[in-house]
VEXDO-444131 format. One record per residue (C-alpha): residue number from 1; residue in three letters; x, y, z. Coordinates in Angstrom, 3 decimals. Example, Ala and Ser with C-alpha at 12.3 -4.5 7.8 and 13.67 -1.06 7.14 Angstrom:
% VEXDO-444131
SITE, seq, type, px, py, pz
SITE, 1, ALA, 12.300, -4.500, 7.800
SITE, 2, SER, 13.670, -1.060, 7.140
This chain:
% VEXDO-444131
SITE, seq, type, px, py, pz
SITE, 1, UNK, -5.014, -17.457, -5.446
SITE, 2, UNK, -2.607, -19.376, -7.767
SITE, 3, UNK, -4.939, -22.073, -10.257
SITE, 4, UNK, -3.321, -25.390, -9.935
SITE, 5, UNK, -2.710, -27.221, -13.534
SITE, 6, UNK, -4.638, -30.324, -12.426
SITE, 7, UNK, -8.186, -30.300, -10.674
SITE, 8, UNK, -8.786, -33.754, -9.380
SITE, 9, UNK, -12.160, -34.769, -8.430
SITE, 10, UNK, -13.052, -38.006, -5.963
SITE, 11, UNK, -16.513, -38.813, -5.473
SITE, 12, UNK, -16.436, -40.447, -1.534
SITE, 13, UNK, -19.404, -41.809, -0.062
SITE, 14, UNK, -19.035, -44.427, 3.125
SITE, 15, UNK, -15.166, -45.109, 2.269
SITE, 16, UNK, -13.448, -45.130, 5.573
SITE, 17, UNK, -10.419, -47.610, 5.327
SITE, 18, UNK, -11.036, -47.787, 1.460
SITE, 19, UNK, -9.502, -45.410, -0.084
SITE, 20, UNK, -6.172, -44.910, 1.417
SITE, 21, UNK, -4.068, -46.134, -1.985
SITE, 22, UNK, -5.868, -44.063, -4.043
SITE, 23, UNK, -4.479, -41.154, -1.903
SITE, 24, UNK, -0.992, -41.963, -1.836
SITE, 25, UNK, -0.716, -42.571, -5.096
SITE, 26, UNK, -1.890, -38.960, -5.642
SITE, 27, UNK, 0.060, -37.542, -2.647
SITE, 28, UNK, 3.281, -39.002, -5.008
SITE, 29, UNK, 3.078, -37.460, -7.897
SITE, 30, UNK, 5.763, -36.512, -9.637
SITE, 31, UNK, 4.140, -33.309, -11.045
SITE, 32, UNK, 3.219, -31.706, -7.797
SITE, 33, UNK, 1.027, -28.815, -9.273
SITE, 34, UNK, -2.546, -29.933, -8.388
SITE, 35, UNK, -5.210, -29.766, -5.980
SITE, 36, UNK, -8.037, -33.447, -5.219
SITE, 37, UNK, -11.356, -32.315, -4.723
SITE, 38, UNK, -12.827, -34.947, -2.278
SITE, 39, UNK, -16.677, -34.068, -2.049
SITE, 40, UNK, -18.458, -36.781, 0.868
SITE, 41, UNK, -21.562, -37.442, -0.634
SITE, 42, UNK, -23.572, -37.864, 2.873
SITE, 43, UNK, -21.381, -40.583, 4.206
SITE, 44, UNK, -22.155, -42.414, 7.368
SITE, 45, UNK, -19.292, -43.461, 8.588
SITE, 46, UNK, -16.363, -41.379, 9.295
SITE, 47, UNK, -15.522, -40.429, 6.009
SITE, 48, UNK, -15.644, -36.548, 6.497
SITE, 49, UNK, -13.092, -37.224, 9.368
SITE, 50, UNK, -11.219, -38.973, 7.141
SITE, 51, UNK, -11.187, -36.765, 4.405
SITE, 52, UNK, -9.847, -34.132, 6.948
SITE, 53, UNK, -7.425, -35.504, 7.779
SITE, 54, UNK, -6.033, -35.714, 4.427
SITE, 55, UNK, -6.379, -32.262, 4.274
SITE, 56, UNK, -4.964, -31.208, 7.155
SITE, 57, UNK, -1.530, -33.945, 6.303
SITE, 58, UNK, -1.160, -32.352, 2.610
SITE, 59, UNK, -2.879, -28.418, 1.994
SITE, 60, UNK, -3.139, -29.639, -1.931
SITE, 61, UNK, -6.635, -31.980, -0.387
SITE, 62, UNK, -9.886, -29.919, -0.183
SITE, 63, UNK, -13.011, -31.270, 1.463
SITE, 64, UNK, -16.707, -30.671, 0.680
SITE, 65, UNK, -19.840, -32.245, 1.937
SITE, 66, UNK, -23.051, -33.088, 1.221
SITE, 67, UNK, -25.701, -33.375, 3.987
SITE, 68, UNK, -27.732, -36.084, 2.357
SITE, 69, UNK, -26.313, -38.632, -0.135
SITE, 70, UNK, -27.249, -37.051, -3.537
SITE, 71, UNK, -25.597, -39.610, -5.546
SITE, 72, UNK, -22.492, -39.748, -7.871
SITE, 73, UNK, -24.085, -37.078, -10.555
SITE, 74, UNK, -24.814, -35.099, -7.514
SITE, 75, UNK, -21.208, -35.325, -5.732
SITE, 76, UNK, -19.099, -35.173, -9.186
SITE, 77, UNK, -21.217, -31.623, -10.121
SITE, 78, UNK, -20.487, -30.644, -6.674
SITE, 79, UNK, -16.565, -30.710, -8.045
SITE, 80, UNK, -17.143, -29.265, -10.932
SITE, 81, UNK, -18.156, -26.020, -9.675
SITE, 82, UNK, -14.814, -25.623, -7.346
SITE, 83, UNK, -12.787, -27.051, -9.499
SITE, 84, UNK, -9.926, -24.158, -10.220
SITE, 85, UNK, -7.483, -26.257, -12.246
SITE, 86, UNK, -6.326, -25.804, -16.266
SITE, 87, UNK, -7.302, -29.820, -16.504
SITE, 88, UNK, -9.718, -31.520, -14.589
SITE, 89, UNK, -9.499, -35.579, -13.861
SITE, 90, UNK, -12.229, -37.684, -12.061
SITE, 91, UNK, -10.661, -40.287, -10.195
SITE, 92, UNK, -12.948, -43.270, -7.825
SITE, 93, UNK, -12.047, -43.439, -4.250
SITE, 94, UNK, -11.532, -47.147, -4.534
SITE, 95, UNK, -9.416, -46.944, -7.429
SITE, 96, UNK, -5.490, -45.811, -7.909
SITE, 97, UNK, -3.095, -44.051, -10.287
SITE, 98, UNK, 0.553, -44.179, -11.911
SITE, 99, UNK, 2.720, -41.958, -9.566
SITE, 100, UNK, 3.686, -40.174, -12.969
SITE, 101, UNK, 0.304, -39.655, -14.594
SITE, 102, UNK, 0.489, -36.026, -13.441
SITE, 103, UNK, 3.483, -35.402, -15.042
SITE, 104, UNK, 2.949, -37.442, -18.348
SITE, 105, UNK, -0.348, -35.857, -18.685
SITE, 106, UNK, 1.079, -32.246, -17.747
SITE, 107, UNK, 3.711, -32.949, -20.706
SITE, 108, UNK, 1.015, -33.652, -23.091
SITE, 109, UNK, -1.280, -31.173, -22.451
SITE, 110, UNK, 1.624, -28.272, -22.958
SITE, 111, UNK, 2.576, -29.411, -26.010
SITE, 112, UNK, -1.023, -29.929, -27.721
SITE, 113, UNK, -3.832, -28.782, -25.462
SITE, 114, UNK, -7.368, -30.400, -26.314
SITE, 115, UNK, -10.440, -30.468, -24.536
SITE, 116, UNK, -10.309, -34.208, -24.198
SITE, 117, UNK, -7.168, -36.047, -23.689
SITE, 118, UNK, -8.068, -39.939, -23.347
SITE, 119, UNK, -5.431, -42.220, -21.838
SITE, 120, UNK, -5.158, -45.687, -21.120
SITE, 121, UNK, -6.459, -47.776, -18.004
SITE, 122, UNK, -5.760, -51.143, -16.284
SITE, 123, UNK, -8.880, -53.298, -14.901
SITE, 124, UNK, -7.798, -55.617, -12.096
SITE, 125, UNK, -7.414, -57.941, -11.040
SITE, 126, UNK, -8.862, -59.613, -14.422
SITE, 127, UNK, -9.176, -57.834, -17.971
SITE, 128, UNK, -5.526, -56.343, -18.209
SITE, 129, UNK, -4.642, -53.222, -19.812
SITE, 130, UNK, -6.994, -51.420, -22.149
SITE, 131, UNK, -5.126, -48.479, -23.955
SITE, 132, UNK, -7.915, -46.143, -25.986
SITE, 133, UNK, -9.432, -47.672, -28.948
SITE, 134, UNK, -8.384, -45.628, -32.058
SITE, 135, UNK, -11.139, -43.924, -33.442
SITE, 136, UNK, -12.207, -40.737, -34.989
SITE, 137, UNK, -15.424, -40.583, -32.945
SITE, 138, UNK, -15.294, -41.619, -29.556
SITE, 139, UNK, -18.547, -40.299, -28.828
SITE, 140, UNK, -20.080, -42.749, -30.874
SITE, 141, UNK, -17.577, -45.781, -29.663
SITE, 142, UNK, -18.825, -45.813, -26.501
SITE, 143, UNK, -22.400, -45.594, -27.336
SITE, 144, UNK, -21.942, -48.606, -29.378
SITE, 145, UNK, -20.145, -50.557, -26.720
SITE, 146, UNK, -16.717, -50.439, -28.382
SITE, 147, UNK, -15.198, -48.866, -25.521
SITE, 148, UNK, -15.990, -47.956, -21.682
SITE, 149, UNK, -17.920, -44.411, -20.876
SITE, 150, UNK, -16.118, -44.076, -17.849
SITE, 151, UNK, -15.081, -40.934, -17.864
SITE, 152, UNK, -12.005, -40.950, -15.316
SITE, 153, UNK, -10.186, -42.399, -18.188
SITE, 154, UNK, -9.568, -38.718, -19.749
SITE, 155, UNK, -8.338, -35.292, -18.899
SITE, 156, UNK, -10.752, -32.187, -19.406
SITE, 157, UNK, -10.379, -28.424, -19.754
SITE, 158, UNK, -11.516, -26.644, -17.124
SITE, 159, UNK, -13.040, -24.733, -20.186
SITE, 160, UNK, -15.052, -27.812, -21.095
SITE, 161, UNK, -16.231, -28.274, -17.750
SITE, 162, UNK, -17.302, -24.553, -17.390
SITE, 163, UNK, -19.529, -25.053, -20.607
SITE, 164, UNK, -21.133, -28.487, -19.656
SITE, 165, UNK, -22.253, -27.249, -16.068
SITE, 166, UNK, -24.268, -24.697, -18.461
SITE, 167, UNK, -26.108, -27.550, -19.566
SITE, 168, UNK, -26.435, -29.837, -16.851
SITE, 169, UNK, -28.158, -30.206, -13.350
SITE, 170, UNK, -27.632, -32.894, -10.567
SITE, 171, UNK, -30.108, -35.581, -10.681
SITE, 172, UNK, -29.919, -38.635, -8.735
SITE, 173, UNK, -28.218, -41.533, -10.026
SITE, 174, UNK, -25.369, -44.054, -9.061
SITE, 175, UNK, -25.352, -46.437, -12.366
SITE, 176, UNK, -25.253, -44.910, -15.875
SITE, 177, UNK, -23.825, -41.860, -14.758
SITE, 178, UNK, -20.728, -41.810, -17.046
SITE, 179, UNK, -22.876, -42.406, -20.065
SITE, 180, UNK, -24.721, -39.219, -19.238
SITE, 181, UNK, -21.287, -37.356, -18.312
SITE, 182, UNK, -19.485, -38.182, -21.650
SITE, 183, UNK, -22.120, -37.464, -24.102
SITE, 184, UNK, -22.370, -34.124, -22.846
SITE, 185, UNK, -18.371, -33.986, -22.796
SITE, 186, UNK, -17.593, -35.258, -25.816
SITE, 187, UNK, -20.100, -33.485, -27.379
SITE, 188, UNK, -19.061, -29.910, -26.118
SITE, 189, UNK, -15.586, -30.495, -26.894
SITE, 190, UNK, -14.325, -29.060, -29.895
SITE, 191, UNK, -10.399, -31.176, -29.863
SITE, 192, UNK, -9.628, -34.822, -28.798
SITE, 193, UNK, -6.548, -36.206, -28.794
SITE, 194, UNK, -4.991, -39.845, -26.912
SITE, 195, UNK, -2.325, -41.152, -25.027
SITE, 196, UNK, -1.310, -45.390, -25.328
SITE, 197, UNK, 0.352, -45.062, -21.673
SITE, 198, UNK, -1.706, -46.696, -19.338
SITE, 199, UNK, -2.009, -44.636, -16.365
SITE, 200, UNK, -5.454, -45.411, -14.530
SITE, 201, UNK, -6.110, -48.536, -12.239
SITE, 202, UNK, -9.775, -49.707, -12.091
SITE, 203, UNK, -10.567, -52.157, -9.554
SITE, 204, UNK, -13.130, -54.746, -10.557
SITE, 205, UNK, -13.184, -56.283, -7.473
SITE, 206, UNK, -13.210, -59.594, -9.614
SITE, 207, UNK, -15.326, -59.270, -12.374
SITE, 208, UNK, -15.044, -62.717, -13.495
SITE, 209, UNK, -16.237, -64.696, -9.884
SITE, 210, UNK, -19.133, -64.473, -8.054
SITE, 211, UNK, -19.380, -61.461, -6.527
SITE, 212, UNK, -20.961, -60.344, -3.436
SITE, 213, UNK, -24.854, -60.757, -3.860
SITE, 214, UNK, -27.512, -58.110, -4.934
SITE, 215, UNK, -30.456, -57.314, -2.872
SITE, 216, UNK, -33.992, -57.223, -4.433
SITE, 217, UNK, -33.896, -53.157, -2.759
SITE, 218, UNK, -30.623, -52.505, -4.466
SITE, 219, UNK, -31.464, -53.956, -8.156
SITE, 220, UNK, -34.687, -51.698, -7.871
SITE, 221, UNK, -32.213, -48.963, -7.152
SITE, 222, UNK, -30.075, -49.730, -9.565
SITE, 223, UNK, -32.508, -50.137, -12.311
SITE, 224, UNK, -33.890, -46.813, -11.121
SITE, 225, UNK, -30.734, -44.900, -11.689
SITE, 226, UNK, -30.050, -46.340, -15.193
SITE, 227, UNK, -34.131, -44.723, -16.413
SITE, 228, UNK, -32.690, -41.651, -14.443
SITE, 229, UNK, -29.663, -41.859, -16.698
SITE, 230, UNK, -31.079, -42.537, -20.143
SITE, 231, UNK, -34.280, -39.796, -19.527
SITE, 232, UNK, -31.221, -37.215, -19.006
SITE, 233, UNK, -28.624, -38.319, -21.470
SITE, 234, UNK, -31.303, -38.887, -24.434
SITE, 235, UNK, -32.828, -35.527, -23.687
SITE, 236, UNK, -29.299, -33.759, -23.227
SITE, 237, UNK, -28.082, -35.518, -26.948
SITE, 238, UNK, -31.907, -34.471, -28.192
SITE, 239, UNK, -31.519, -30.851, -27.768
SITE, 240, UNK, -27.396, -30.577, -28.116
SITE, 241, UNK, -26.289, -33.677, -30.467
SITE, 242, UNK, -29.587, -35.004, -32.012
SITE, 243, UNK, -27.525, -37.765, -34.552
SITE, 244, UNK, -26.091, -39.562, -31.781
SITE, 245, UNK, -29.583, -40.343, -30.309
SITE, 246, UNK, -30.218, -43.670, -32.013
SITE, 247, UNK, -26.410, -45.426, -30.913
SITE, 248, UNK, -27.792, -43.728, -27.729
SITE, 249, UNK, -31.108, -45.182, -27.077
SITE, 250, UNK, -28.861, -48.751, -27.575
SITE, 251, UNK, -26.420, -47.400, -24.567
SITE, 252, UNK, -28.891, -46.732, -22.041
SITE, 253, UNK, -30.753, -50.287, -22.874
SITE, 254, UNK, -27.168, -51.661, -22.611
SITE, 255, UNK, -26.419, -50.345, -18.847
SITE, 256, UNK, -29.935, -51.395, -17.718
SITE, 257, UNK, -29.062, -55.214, -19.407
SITE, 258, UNK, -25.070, -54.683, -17.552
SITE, 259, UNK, -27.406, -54.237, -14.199
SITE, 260, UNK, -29.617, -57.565, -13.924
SITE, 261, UNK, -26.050, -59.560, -15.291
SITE, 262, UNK, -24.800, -58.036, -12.168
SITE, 263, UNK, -27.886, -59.438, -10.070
SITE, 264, UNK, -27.645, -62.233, -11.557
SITE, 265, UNK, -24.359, -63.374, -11.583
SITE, 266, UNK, -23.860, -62.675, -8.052
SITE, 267, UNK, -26.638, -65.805, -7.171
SITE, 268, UNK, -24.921, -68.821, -6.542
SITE, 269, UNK, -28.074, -70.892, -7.503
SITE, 270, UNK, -29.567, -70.811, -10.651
SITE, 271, UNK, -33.119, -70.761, -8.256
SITE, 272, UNK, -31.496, -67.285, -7.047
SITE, 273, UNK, -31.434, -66.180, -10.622
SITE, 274, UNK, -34.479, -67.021, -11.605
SITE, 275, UNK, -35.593, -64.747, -8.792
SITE, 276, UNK, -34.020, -62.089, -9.704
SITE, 277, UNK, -35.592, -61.961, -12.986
SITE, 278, UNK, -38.709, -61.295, -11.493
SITE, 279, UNK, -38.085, -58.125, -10.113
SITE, 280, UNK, -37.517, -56.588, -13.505
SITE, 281, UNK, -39.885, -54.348, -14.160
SITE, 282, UNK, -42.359, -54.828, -17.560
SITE, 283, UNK, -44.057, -51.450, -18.290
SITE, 284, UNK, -46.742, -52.316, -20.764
SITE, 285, UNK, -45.758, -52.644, -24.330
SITE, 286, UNK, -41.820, -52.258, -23.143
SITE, 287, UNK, -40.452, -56.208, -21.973
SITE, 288, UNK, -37.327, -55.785, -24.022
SITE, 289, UNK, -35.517, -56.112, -20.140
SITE, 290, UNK, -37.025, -59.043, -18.922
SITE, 291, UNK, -36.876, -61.072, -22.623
SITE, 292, UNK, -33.430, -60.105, -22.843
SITE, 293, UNK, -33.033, -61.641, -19.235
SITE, 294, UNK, -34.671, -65.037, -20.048
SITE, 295, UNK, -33.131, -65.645, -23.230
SITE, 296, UNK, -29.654, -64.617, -22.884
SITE, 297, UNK, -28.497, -63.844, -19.393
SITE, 298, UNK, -30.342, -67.041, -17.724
SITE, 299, UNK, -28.334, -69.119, -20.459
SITE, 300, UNK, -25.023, -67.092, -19.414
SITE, 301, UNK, -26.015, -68.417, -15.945
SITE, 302, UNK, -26.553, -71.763, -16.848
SITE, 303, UNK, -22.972, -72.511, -18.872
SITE, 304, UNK, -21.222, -70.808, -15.947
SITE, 305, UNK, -22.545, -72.847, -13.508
SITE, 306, UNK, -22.123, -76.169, -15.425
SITE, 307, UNK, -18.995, -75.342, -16.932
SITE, 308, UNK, -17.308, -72.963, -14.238
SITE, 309, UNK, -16.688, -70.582, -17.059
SITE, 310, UNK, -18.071, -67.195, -18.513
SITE, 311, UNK, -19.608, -67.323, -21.771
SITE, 312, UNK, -17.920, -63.826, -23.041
SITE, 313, UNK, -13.433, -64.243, -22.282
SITE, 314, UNK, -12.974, -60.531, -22.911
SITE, 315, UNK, -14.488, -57.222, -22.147
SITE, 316, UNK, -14.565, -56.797, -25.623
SITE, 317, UNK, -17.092, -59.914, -26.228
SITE, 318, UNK, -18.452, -59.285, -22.766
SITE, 319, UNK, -19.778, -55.836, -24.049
SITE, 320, UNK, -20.529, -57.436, -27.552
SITE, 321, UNK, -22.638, -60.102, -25.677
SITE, 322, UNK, -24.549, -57.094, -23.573
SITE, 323, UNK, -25.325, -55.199, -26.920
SITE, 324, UNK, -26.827, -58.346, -29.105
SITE, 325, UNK, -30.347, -57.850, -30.304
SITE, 326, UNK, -32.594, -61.084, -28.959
SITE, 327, UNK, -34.956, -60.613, -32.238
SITE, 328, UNK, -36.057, -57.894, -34.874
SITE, 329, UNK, -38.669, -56.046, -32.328
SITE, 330, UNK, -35.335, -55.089, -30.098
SITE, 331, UNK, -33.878, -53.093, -32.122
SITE, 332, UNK, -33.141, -49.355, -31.935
């Protein structure tokens, strides 16, 4: 069997109806040598019907399944092991692409192949474009909040994917996943190189407004995947990239602080907020959460709701805002 050049990789769990621009947008490629990966993570909906019938329309769309929901970490491994392609891409079912990423990337990759090529994204309907930030250590960007960890912003070797399923195993967890994917990526790969062209769409879903509200279940969720996500990416850096584990034990406190803004920002009342604070968990001895909460997210609330404006204008001072220390003792 022919390897394509491109392995694309969709994560689909409970998207029927959601995910149709995301598949023409791949369907119209203009570099036509690839295969998409869709792996139904124990959807409940229709989605595996769905997802045949994309492959039955276009042979290029393979389907895999997962009995039981075993989360993102679970579905994206799940790709990883078929993927057959040169490159591999991850790309949301919610999200969409440039109809000539294939082709830009393909060009790229011939010309200087890398383990890591990083490209630029566009967040909408709110931030704009966000090509990569220069840097000589991108590992260490994102674990300082100066960039995103998502990691369906690159293109991967199938090499590099080949060594990091050595390393890793599926664990549950749906929020701090991509912090736990690209430190193991970026530290296995031995060449990096970037791309300004924007090429990625993210869909915020309106990052800025009130979004749809959080249940009390799902922030315990939530919260529960992030602890999943730090135990495996601080362990994973401890054994394979032991410098990085400081900026790292910062990251993992960062997507845990990213998940009760969430909560909280989606209560229209600051009495909603309020509540929502008390459902952080305070392990003895460890309250950094829940004084981080109090002291700087409940004041977020408060200006937005007086003023109708967010404190932080960017995702640059959004992430900035996320990362600030609330005294000495939080530090590290």
């Amino acid at each position: 069997m022919v390897k394509p050049f491109f392995s694309i990789l969709i994560p689909v769990c409970n998207q029927v109806g959601k995910m149709d621009r995301c598949v023409e947008t791949l369907r119209g490629q203009t570099f036509p040598d690839f295969e998409v990966i869709c792996v139904d993570d124990g959807s409940t909906d229709g989605s595996w019907a769905m997802l045949q019938g994309f492959q039955q329309a276009d042979g290029r769309f393979r389907s895999l399944r997962h009995e039981k929901n075993g989360s993102l970490v679970a579905a994206r491994i799940t790709g990883m092991k078929e993927a057959r392609g040169e490159y591999v891409l991850f790309v949301d079912s919610d999200d969409y692409v440039e109809k000539d990423m294939l082709e830009i990337l393909h060009r790229k990759l011939t010309e200087h192949p890398v383990d890591i090529l990083r490209f630029g994204f566009a967040m909408e309907p709110d931030w704009g474009d966000k090509p990569p930030l220069v840097t000589d250590d991108p590992l260490l960007a994102f674990l300082e909040s100066r960039e995103t960890a998502a990691i369906w912003k690159r293109a991967y070797s199938g090499r590099l994917i080949r060594r990091a399923l050595e390393k890793i195993s599926p664990f549950y967890c749906n929020m701090g996943e991509d912090t736990f994917f690209s430190s193991v990526f970026f530290s296995l790969a031995e060449s990096v190189d970037q791309t300004e062209e924007i090429l990625y769409h993210y869909e915020t879903g309106g990052m800025s407004s009130v979004g749809k509200r959080i249940s009390k279940e799902k922030l315990a969720r939530d919260l529960a995947s992030a602890a999943a996500s730090a135990k495996h990416t601080l362990a994973f850096l401890e054994a394979s990239n032991p410098g990085y584990l400081t900026p790292a034990r910062r990251a993992v406190r960062f997507i845990s602080r990213y998940i009760v803004w969430l909560a909280i920002n989606a209560e229209p009342e600051l009495d909603g907020a309020v509540e929502m604070l008390f459902q952080i968990p305070r392990d003895e001895g460890d309250d950094d959460l829940f004084r981080f909460a109090c002291r700087k997210l409940l004041y977020y609330k408060v200006e937005k709701l007086v003023t109708n404006n967010a404190c932080a204008k960017s995702v640059e001072e959004f992430m900035a805002f996320l990362s600030e220390d609330i005294d000495n003792s939080s530090q590290g």
